[in-house]
N, C-alpha and C positions, 0 to 999 in steps of 0.2 A: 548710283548712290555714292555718296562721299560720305569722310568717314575724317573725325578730327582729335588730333593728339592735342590735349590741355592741359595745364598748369591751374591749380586751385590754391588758396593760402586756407590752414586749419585755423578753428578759432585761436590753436595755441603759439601760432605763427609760423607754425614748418607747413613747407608746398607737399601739394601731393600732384605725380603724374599720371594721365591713365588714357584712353583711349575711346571712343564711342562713336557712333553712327547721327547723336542724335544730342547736341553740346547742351542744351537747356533741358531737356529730358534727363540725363545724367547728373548734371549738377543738382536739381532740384532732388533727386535719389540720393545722393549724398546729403541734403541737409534736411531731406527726411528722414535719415538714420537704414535705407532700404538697399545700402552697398555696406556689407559689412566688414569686416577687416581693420584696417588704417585710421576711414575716415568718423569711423561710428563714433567715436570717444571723442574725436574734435571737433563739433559741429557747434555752431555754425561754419559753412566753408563759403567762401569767396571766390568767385571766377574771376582769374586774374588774364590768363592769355588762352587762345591756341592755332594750330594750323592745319588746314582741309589737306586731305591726301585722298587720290581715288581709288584707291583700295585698302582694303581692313589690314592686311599685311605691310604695307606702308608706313601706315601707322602705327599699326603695334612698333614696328620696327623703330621708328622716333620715339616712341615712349621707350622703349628697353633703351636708346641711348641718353635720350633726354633722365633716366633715374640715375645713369653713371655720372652724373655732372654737377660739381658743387652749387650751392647755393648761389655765390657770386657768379655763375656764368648763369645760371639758370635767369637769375637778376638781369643780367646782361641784353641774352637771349629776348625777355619780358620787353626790353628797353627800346630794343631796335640798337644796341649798342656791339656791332660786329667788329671793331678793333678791340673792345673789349675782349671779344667770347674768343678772336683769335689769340688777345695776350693770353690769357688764361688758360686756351687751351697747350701753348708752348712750355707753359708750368707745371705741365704733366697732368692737368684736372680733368682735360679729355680723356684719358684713362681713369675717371675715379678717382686718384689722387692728388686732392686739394694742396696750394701750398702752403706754406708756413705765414703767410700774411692774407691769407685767403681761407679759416678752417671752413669748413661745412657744418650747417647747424641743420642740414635738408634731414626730411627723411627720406627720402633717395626718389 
């Protein structure tokens, strides 16, 4: 079974990250209001990216890092843009910490 860490855009335009077995199954539970938490309030949601990993652990694992990561890397990331995701990550946003020409508007 394979298992994919994704990126969503809320109808109020912050990503949401999260993890599933099952990418169109999930999404469509998000824009039917049936994942409560984050996405309830912003729906409509939008599938913008994600990546299969073979195991649930794997990917949770990408989601808990993929939520540390500013909005422009996460951009990046979406792009296929890897000298980006690597400037960005030298700026300290790999850890969380966005730089000063880079804030985070994510919600994580």
């Amino acid at each position: 079974m394979a298992f994919w860490t994704y990126i969503i855009r809320c109808s109020d335009g912050s990503y949401y990250v999260g993890h599933t077995d099952d990418i169109d199954y999930r999404v469509a539970q998000h824009n039917d209001g049936k994942v409560g938490g984050y996405t309830s309030k912003r729906r409509p949601v939008t599938y913008l990216w994600s990546e299969q990993f073979p195991t649930r652990d794997e990917a949770f694992s990408a989601e808990r890092r993929l939520k540390g990561w500013s909005r422009a890397k996460k951009e990046a990331l979406m792009a296929g843009d890897w000298k980006l995701v690597n400037l960005l990550a030298q700026n300290g946003e790999a850890r969380g910490q966005p730089s000063a020409q880079h804030p985070s508007t994510s919600s994580g």
